[in-house]
N, C-alpha and C positions, 0 to 999 in steps of 0.2 A: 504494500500500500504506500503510496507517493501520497504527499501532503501541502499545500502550500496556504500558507493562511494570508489575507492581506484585506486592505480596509482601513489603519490603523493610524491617526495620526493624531496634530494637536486640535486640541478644543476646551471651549472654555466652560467653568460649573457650568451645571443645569442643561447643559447641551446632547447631543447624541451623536454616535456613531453605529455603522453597523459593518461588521466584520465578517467575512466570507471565510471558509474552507473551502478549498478544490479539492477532490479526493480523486486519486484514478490509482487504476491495480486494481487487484481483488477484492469484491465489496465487504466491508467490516460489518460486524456486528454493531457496532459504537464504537461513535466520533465525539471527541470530547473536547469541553476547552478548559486551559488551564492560564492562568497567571504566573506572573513573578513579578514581586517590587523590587526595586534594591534592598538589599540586607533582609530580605523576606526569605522565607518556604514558598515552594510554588504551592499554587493553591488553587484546587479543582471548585471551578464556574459552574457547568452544565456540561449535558449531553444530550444527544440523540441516536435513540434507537432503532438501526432501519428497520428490521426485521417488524416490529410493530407502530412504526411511527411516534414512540411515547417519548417524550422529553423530558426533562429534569434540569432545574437549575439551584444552585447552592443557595441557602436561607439568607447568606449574606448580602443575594443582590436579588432574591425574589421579589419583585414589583418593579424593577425597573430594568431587568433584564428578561430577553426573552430569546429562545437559541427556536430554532426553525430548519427545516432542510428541502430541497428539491425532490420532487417526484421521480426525479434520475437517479437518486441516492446517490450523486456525486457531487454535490456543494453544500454545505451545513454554511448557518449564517447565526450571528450572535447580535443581535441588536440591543444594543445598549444605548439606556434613557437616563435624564436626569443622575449626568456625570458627575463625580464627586473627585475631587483630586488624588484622596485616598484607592479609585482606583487605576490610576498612572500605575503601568505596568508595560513588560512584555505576555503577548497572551500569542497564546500555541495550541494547534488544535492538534491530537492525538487521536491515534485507531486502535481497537482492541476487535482484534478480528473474529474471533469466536465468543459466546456467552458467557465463557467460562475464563478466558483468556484476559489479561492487566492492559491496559494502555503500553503498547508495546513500539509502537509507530508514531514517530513526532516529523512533525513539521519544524521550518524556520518560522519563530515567531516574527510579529508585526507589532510595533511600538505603540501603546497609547498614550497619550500626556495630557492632563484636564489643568489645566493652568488657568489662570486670567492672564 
């Protein structure tokens, strides 16, 4: 599974961006996104499940983030609302190809930065 994430760039509080996955290879079970701040742990966002469509996103950004994918099962999209500076990060979407299988497959992350 090849990964490329991209979308990412600056913006100011209260703003949005929305973040794409391209996925090609062999289709995964879940596409996941994850973060990193400086001096942080990376830190698991959401997912989507092709096999049933169901998505999941982390408590931390429930209501203002919302992760989505194409009918092709080869683009996952992370739409993020009402930015907060606190989530300035790199953000990397990851494949776990079977049910049972860990986030195994990373992409290059793409930059966000919520400044004024």
């Amino acid at each position: 599974v090849q990964l490329q994430a991209s979308g990412g760039g600056l913006v100011q509080p209260g703003g949005s961006l929305r973040l794409s996955c391209a996925a090609s290879g062999r289709i995964a079970d879940r596409i996941g996104w994850f973060r990193q701040a400086p001096g942080k742990e990376r830190e698991f966002v959401g997912r989507i499940r092709w096999s049933t469509g169901s998505t999941y996103v982390a408590d931390s950004v429930k209501g203002r983030f919302t992760v989505s994918g194409d009918n092709t099962q080869s683009t996952m999209y992370l739409q993020m609302n009402s930015l907060e500076p606190e989530d300035t990060a790199i953000y990397y979407c990851a494949a776990a190809v079977t049910a049972s299988s860990t986030y195994e497959h990373w992409g290059r992350g793409t930059q966000v930065t919520v400044s004024s």
